[in-house]
Residue frames relative to the residue before (quaternion, step in Angstrom):
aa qw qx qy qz dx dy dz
X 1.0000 0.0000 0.0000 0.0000 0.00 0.00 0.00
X 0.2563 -0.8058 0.4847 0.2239 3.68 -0.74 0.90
X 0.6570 -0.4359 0.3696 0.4917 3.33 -1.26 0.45
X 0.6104 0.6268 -0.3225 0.3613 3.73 0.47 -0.74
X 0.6690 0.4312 -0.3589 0.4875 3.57 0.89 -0.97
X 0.7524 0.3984 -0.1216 0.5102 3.57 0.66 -1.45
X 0.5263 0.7181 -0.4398 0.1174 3.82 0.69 0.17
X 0.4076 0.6047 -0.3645 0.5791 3.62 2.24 0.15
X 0.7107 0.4433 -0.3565 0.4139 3.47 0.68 -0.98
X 0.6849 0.5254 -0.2492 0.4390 3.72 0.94 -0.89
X 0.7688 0.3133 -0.3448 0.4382 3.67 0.79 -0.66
X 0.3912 0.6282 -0.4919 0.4587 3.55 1.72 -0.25
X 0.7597 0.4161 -0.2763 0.4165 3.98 0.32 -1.13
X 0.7308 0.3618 -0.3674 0.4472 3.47 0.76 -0.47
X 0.4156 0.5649 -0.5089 0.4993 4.07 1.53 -0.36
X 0.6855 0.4465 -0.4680 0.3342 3.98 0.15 -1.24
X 0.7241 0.3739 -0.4451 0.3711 3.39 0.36 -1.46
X 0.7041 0.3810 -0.4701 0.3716 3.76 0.11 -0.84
X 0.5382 0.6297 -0.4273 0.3623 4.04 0.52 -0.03
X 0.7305 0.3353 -0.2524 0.5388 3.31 0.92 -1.51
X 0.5524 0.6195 -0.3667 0.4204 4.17 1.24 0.24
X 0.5756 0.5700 -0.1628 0.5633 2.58 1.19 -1.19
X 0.5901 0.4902 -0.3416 0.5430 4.19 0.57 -0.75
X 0.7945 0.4343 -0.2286 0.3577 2.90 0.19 -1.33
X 0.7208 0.3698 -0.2923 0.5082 3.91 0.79 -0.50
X 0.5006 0.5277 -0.4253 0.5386 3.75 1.56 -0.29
X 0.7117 0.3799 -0.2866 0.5167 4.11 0.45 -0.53
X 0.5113 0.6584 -0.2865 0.4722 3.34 1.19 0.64
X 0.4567 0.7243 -0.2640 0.4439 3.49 1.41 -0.83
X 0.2766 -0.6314 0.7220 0.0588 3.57 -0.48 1.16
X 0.0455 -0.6627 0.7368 -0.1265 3.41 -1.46 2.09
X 0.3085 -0.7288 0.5913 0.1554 3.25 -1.51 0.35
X 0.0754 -0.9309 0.3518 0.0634 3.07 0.14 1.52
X 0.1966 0.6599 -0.5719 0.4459 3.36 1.13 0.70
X 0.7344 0.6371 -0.1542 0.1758 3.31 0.30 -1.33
X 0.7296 0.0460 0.2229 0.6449 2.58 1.09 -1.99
X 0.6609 -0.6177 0.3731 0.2061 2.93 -1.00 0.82
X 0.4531 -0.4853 0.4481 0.5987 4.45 -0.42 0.47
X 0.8757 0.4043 -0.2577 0.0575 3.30 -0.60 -1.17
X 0.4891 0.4294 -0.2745 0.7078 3.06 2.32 -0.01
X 0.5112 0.5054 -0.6927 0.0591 3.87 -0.18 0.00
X 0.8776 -0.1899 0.2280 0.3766 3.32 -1.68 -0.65
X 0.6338 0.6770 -0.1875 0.3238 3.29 1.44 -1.17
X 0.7684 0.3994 -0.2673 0.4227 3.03 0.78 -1.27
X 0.6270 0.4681 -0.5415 0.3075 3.85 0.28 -0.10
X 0.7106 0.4205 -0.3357 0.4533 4.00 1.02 -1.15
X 0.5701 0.5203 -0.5257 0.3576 3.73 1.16 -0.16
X 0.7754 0.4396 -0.3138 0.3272 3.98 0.89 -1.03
X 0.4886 0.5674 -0.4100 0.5208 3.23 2.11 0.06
X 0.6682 0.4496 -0.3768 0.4575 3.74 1.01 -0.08
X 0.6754 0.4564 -0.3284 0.4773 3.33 0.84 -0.59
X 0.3413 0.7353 -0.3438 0.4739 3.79 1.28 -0.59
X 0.8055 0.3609 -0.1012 0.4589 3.16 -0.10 -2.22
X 0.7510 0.2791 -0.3414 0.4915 4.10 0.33 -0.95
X 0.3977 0.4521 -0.6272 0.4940 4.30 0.89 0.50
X 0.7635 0.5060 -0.2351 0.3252 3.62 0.11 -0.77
X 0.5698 0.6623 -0.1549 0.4612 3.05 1.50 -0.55
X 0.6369 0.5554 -0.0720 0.5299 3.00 1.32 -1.40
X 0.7614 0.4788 -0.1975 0.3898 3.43 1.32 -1.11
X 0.5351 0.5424 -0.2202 0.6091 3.10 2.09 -0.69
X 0.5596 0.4912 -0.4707 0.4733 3.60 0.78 -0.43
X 0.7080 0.5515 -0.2553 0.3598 3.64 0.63 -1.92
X 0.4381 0.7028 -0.2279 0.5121 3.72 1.79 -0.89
X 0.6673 0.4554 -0.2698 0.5240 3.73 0.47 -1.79
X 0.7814 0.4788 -0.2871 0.2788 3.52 0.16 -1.52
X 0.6859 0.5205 -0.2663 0.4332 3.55 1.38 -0.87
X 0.6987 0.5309 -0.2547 0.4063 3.01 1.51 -0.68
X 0.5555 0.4798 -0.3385 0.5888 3.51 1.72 -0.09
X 0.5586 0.5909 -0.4138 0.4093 3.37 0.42 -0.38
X 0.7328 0.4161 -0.1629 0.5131 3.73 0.97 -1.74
X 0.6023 0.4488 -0.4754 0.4580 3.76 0.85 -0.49
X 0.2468 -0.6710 0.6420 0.2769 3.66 0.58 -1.08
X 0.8115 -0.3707 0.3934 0.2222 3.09 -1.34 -0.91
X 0.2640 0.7908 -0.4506 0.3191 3.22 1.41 0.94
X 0.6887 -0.6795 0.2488 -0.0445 3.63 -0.99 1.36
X 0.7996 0.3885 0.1574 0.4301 3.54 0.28 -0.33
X 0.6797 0.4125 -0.2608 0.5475 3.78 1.11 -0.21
X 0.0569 0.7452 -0.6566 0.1014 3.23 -1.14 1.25
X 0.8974 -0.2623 0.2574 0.2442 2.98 -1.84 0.38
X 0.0152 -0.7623 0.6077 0.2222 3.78 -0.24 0.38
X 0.6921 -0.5522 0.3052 0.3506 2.96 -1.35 0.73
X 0.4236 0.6844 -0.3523 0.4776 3.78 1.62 -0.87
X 0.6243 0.5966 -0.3195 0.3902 3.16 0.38 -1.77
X 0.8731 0.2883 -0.0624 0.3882 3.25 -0.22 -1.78
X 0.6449 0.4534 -0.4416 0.4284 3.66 1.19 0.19
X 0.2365 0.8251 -0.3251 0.3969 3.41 1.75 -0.18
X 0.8345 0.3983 0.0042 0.3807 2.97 0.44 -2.35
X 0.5234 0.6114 -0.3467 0.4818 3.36 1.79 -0.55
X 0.8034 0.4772 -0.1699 0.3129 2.85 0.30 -1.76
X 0.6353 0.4865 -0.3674 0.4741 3.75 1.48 -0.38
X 0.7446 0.4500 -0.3670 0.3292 3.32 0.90 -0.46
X 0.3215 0.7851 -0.2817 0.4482 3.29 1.85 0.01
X 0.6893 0.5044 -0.0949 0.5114 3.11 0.81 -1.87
X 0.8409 0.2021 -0.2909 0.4091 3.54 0.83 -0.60
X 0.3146 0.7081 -0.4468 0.4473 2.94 1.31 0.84
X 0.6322 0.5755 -0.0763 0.5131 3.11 1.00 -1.19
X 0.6597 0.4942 -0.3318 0.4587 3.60 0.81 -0.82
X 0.7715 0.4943 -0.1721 0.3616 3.07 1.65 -1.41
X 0.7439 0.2822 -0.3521 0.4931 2.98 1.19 0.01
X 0.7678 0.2475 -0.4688 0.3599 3.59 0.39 0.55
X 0.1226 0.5850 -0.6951 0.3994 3.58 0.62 1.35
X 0.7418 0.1886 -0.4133 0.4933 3.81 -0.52 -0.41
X 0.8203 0.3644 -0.2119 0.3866 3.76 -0.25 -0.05
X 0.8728 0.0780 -0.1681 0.4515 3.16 1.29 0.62
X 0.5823 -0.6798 0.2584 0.3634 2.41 1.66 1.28
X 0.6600 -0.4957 0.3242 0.4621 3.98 -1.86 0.34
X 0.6923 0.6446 -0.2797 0.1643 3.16 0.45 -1.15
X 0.6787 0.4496 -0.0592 0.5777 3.14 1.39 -1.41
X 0.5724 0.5358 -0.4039 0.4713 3.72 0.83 -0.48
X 0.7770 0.3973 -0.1987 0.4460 3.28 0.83 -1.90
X 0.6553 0.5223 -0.3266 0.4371 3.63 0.55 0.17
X 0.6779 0.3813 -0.2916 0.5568 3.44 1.14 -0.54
X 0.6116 0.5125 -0.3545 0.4875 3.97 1.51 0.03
X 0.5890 0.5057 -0.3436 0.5284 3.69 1.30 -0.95
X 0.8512 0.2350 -0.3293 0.3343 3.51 0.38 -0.45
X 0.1873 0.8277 -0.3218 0.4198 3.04 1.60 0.63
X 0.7735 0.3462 0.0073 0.5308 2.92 0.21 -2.19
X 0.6701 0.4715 -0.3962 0.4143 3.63 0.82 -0.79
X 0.6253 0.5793 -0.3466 0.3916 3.64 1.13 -0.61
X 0.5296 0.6406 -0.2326 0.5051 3.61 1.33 -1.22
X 0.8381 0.3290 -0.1653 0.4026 3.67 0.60 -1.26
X 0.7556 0.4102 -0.3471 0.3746 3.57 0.93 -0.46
X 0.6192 -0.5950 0.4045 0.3147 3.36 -0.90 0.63
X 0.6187 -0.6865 0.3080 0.2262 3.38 -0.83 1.60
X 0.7515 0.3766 -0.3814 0.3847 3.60 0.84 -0.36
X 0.5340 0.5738 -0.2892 0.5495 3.68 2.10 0.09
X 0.4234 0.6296 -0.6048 0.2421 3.74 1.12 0.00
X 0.0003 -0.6601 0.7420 0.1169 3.48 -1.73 0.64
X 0.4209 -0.7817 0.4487 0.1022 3.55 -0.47 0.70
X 0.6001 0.4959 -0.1993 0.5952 3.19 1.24 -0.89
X 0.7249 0.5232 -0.1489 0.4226 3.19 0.46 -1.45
X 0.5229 0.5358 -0.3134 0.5842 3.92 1.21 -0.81
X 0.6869 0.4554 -0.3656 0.4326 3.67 0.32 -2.02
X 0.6790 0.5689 -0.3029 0.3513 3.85 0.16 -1.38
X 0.6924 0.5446 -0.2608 0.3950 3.76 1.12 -0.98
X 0.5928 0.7063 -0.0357 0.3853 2.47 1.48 -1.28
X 0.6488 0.4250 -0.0895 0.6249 3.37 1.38 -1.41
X 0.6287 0.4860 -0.3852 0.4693 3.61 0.76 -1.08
X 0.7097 0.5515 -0.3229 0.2964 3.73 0.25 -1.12
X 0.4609 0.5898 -0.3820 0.5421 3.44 1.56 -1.47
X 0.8982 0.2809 -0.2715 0.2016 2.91 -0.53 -1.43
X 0.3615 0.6379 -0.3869 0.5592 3.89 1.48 0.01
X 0.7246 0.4359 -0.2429 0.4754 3.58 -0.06 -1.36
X 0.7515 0.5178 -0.2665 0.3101 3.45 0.63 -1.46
X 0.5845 0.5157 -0.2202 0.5864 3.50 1.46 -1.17
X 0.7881 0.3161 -0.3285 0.4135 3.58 0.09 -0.52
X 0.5143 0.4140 -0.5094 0.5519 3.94 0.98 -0.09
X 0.8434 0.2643 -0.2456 0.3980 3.93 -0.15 -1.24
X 0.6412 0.6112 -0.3318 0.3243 3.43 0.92 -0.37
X 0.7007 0.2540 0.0635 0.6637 3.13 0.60 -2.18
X 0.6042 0.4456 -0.5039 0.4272 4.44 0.37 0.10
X 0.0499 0.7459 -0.5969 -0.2913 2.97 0.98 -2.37
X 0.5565 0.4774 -0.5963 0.3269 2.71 0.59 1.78
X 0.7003 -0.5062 0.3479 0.3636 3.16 -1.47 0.44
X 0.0894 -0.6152 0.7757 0.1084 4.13 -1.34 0.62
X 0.6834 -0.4246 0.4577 0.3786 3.23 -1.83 0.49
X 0.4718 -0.6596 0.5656 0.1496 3.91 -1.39 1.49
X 0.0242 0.6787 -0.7254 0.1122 3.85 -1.26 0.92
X 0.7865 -0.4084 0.2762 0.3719 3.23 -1.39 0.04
X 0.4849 0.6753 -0.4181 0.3660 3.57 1.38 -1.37
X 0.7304 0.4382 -0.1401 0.5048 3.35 0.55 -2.47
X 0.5394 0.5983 -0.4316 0.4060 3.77 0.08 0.38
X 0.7893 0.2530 -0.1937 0.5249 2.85 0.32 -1.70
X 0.3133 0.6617 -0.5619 0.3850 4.45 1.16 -0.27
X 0.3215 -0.4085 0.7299 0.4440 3.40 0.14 -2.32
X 0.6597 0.5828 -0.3933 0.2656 3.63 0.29 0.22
């Protein structure tokens, strides 16, 4: 069986485990409930982004199976080399996010990963560079305002969120 037939069923199983990890260290977060209210602490946005991600998971798994089932037993199809540098290069990238979130704070981390990933995924005669960098910024800065702005909660500090006032 090639990696190709079964490659919904495999990233579904490896999305669940890192979802139901991922829950589990998001319901972890130390809140100050004086402060804030239960239903707004820190917790509750990375828990429904964790629980989100392992519904999806589940659907991409349920996906893999249907899609092995309907190929059967056809011969002969492997990995392209694209394929599997793809898969490097994203998990790289979130390697990278993870380690330079503490040391450069959301803003900068998550921008140098969005246009990452956006490079990694589009097809090589459609790269726009500019056009990636700009998405990239726009989104940060969307995401960023609506967690600290409209949540009022806190994201990991870097120079950017310093020199704001945040």
């Amino acid at each position: 069986m090639s990696f190709k037939k079964c490659r919904d069923l495999v990233l579904g199983v490896v999305m669940l485990a890192l979802s139901v990890a991922y829950t589990v260290y998001a319901r972890q977060i130390k809140t100050r409930p004086k402060l804030t209210p239960s239903y707004a602490s820190a917790r509750i946005i990375p828990t429904l982004l964790g629980v989100v991600l392992g519904v999806l998971s589940i659907l991409l798994i349920l996906q893999g199976i249907r899609k092995l089932r309907a190929a059967g037993e056809v011969q002969g199809e492997k990995m392209s080399r694209v394929d599997l540098l793809s898969v490097t290069l994203t998990f790289a990238a979130m390697v990278l996010y993870i380690v330079l979130l503490p040391n450069l704070g959301f803003i900068l981390s998550t921008i140098i990963f969005l246009f990452l990933q956006i490079t990694i995924l589009a097809p090589t005669e459609k790269r726009n560079l500019l056009l990636f960098a700009v998405i990239a910024v726009v989104f940060t800065a969307l995401v960023f305002v609506a967690f600290r702005i409209g949540l009022s909660q806190l994201l990991p500090r870097g120079p950017i969120e310093a020199l704001l006032g945040f």
